[in-house]
C-alpha positions in Angstrom: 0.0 0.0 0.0 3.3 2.2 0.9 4.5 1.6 -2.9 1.0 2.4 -4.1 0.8 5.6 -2.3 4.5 6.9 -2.9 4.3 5.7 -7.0 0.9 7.8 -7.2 3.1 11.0 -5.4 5.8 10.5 -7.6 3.2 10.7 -11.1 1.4 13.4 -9.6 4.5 15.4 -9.0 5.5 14.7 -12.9 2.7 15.8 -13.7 2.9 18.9 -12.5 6.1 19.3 -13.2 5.5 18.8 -17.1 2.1 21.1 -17.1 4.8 23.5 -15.9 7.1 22.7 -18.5 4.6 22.7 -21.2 3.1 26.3 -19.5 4.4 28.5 -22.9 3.6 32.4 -24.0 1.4 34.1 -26.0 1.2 32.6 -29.4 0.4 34.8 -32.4 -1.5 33.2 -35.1 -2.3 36.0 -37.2 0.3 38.8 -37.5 -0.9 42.6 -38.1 -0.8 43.7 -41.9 0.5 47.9 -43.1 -2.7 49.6 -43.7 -3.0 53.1 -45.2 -5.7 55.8 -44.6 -6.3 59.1 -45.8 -4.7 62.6 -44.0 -7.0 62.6 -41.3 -8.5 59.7 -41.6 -9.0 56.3 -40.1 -7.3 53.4 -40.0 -7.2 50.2 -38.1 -4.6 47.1 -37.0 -5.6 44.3 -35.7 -3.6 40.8 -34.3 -4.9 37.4 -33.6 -3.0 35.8 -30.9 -3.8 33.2 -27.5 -1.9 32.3 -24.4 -1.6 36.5 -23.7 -3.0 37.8 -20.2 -2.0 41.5 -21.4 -1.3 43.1 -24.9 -0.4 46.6 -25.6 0.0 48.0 -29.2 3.2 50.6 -29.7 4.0 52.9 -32.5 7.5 54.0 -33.6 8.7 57.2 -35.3 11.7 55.8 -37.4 13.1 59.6 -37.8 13.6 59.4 -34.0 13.5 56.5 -32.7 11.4 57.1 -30.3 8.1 55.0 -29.1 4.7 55.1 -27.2 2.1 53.5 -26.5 -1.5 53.4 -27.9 -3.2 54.8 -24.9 -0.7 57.8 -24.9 -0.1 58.4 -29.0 -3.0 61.6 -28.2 -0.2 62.9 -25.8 1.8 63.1 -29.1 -0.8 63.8 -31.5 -3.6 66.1 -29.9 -6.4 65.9 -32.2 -6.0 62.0 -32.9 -9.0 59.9 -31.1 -7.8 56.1 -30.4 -10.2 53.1 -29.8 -9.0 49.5 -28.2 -5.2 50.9 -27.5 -4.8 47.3 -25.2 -7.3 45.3 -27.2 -6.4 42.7 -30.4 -7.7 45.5 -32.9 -6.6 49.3 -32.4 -8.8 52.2 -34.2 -6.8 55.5 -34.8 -9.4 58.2 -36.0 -8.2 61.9 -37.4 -5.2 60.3 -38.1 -2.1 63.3 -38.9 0.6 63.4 -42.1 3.2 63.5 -40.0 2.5 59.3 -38.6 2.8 58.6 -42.5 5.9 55.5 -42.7 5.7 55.3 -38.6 6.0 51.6 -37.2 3.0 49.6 -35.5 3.1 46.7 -33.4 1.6 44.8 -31.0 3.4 43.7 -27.6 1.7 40.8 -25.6 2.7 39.1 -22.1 1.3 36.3 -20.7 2.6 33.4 -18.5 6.0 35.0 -17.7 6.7 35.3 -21.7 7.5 38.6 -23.4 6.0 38.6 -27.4 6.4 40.8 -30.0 4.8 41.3 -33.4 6.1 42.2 -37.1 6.3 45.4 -37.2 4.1 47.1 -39.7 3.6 50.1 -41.6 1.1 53.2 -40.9 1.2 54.9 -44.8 -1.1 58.0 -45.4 -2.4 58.6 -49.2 -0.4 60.8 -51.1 2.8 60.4 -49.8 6.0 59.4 -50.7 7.4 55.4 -50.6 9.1 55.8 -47.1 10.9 52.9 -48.0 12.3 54.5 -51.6 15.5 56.2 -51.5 16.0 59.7 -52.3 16.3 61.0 -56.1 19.9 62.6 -56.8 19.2 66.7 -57.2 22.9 67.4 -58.2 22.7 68.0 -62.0 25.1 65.6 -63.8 27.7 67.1 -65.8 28.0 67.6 -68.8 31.7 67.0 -71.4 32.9 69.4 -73.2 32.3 69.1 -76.5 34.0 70.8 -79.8 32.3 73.1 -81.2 30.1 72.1 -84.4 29.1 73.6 -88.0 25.2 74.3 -87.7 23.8 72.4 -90.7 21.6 74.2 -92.8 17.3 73.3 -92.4 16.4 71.7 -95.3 13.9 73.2 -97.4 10.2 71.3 -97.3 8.0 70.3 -100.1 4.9 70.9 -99.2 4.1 68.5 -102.3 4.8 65.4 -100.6 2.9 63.4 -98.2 3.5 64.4 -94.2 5.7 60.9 -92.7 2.7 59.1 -91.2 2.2 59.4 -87.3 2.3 56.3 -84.8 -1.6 55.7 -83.4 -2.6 56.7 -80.4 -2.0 53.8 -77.8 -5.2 52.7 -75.9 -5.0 54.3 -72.1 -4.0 51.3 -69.7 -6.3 51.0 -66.8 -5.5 52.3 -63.6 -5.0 50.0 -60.7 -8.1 49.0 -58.3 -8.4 50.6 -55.0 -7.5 48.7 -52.0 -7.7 48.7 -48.4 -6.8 46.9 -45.1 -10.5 44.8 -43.7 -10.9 44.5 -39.8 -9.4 40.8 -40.1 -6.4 42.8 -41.6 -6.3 41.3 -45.1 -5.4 43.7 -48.3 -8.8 43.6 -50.2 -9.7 45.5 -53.3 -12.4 48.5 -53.0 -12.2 51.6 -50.8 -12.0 51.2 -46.7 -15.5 52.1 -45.4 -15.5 55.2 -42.6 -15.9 53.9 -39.5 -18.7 56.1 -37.7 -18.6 57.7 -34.4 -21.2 56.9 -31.7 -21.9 58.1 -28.1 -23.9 56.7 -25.6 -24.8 58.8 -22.8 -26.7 57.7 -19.5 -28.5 59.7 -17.5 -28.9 58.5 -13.6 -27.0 55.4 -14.4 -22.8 54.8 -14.9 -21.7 53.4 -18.2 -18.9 50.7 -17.8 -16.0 49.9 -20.5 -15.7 45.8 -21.3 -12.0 44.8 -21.9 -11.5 41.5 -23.7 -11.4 39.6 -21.2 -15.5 40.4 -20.8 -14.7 42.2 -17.1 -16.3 45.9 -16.3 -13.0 48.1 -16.2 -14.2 50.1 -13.4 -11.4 52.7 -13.2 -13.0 54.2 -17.0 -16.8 54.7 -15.8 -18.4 57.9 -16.8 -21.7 59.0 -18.0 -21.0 59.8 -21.8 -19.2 57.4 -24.0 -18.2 57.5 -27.6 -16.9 54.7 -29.6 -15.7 54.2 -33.3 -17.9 51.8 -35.1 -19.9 49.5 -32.6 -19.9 49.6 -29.0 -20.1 46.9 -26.0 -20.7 48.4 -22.4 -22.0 47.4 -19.0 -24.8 50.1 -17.3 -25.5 50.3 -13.7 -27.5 52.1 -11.5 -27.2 52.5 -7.7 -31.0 51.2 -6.0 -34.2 50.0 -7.6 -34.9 50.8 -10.9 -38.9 51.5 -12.1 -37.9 51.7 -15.5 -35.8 51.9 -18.2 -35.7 55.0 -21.1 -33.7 53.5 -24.5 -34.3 57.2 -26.6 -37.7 57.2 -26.6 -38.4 53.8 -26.1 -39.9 53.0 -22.3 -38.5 49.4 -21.0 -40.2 47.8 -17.5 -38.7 45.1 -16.3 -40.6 41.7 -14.8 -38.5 42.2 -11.8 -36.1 45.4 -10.4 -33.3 45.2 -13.0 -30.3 47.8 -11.5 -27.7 47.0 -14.6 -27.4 45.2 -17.6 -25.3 45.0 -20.7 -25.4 46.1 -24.0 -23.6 44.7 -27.2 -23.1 45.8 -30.9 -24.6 49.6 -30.6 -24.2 51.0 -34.1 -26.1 54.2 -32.8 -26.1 56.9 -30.7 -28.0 56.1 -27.6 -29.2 58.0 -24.3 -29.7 55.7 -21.7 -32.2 56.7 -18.6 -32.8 55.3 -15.3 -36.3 56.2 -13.9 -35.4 55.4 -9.6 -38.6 53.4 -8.2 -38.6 55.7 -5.7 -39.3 58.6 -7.8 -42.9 59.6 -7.8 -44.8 59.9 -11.3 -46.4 62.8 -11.6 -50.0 62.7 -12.7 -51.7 63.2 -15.7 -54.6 65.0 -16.1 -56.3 63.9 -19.5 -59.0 66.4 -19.1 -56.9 69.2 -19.3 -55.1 69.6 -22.8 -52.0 72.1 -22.5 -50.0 73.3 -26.2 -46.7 73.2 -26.3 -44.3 74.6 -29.3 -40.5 73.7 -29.6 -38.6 76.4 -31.5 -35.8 74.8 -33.5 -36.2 71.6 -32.3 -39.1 68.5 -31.9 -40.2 66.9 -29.1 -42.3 63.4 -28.4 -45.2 62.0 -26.4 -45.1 58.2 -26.6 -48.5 57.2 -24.4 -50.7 59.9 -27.0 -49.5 59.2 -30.3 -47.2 62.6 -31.0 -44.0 61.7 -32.4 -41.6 64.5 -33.5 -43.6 67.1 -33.6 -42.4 70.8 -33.6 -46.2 72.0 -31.7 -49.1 69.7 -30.2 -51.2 69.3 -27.2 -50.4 67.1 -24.2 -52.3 66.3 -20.9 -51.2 68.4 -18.2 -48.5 66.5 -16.4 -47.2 64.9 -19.0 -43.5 63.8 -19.3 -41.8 64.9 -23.0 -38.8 64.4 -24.8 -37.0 67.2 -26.7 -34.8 66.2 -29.5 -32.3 68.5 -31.0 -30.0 67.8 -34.0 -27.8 69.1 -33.2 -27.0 69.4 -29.7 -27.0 72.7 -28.8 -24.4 74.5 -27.3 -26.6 77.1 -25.4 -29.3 74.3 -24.0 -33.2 74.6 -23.9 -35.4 77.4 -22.4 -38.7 76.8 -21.3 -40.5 79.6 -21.5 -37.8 82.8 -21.6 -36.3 80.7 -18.6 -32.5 80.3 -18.5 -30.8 78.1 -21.1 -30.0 74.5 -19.1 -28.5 71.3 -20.2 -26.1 72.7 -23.2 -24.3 69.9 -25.7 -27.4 67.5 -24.7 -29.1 66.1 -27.5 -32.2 65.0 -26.3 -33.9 65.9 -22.5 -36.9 64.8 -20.3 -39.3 67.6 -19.0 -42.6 67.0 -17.2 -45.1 70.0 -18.9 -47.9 71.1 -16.8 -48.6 74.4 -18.4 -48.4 75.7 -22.0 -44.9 75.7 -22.8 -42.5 77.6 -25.6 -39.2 75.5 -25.9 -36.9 77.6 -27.6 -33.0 76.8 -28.8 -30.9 78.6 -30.5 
């Protein structure tokens, strides 16, 4: 029973021992590919890769020799916006001249291993080759040569038949368009631009997901913006009545306090209505008017969608819409202008009401 005990010690201890061994780094099975992009445009890498607990993407100016990282290039660049800087695809928007021949790649770590990417080219339309050399300015020289009797021009008969000309050559056709896809493969056809959205919440927190599918709490905020499509978490702090999606009204079976959202493709204002809150009521008998001024607003319960002027039941919760957002906010009635750079806001109207934005 001894030998039993001490031969099943000794397996399990080789076994560990060759999991250990056989532990390796991040593997890379598809490398990122040179895209190009327009002067202030977008462009996107991306890198296929397992076995990595982190991965950063880097960028190097060959003039200088100096490098950053994805999450800092806007320290460099002011005006550039970057989307997944420590995810396997990066987005650069408003991308400047000056990155044109700069080097990309992508850095990953993972089980005590240090792996690093082909380095790839960031190339802006319009440009020069980075990789061609230099044309020679200098103008070559030329030998002296002997001076030479000037030959008299012959005299022309306009009697004989002009020397035939060579025909015109058919024009050769110019070379397709192509682009870098998100799986990073050269295909023919111009990139498509990647659109910007923004989600804002109102009551609620909006959380970032990382790849690994966790919240990353330390990035929570209440106004997003994404390149694309977007994946978030959204919280809210107590019980929840309801939910507002735009206009749409959402009422859960049972109190729902957070959720997740995946593949927005549009902008999006996301309210929380607290249960607490009380509802204020509605008088059906008594029909206020109101007008919006440069902008609509909508009544979902009584049928008025987008409207610039209609009649509401007293108490009666609204949204205005404005496109776009103004900078100066809403009045309500020759009150002061509140809620600037919102698009759309929720008002409860118990009186006739002028909404006015400039």
């Amino acid at each position: 029973m001894k030998k039993l005990i001490a031969l099943l010690m000794t397996v399990c201890l080789v076994l560990g021992l060759a999991s250990v061994a056989l532990a390796a780094g991040p593997r890379i099975t598809q490398q990122p590919q040179s895209a190009t992009t327009d002067e202030k445009g977008t462009v996107t890498f991306q890198i296929k890769a397992s076995e990595y607990k982190g991965l950063t993407w880097r960028f190097l100016n060959p003039a200088t020799g100096e490098e950053t990282t994805g999450k800092k290039l806007n320290t460099v660049f002011k005006k550039i916006k970057v989307a997944g800087p420590n995810g396997p695809k990066i987005t650069l928007k408003n991308v400047p001249d000056e990155m044109h021949g700069w080097y990309v790649y992508c850095h990953l770590t993972g089980n005590g291993y240090e792996v690093d990417s082909d380095k790839v080219l960031l190339l802006v339309n319009g440009l020069p080759d980075p990789s061609a050399e230099p044309a020679d300015s200098s103008e070559p020289e030329t030998p002296d040569t002997p001076e030479t009797e000037v030959e008299p021009v012959p005299e022309i008969n306009l009697d004989t038949e002009p020397e035939a000309q060579p025909e015109p050559q058919p024009e050769t056709e110019s070379e397709p368009q192509m682009h870098v896809d998100e799986n990073g493969n050269l295909v023919e056809g111009a990139a498509e631009v990647v659109k910007t959205i923004t989600i804002r919440a109102k009551d609620a927190i909006l959380y970032p997901i990382d790849v690994y599918n966790n919240l990353v709490e330390d990035e929570a905020t209440t106004e997003m913006s994404f390149e694309g499509t977007a994946d978030l978490a959204v919280r809210a702090e107590g019980e929840v009545r309801y939910w507002m999606l735009n206009d749409m009204r959402l009422d859960p079976v049972e109190n729902v306090s957070g959720f997740t959202l995946r593949n927005i493709t549009d902008d999006l204002v996301i309210t929380a209505v607290p249960a607490n809150k009380t509802a204020q009521e509605v008088d059906e008998n008594n029909l206020i008017t109101v007008t919006c001024e440069n902008c609509k607003f909508t009544w979902g319960k009584g049928g008025l969608k987008n409207v610039t002027s209609g009649q509401v039941p007293a108490g009666t919760e609204i949204m205005i819409i404005c496109n776009p957002a103004p900078e100066t906010g809403y009045s309500l009635n020759n009150g002061p202008y509140e809620d600037a750079g919102k698009a759309s806001i929720r008002r409860t109207i118990t009186e006739d009401t002028v909404i006015t934005v400039k």
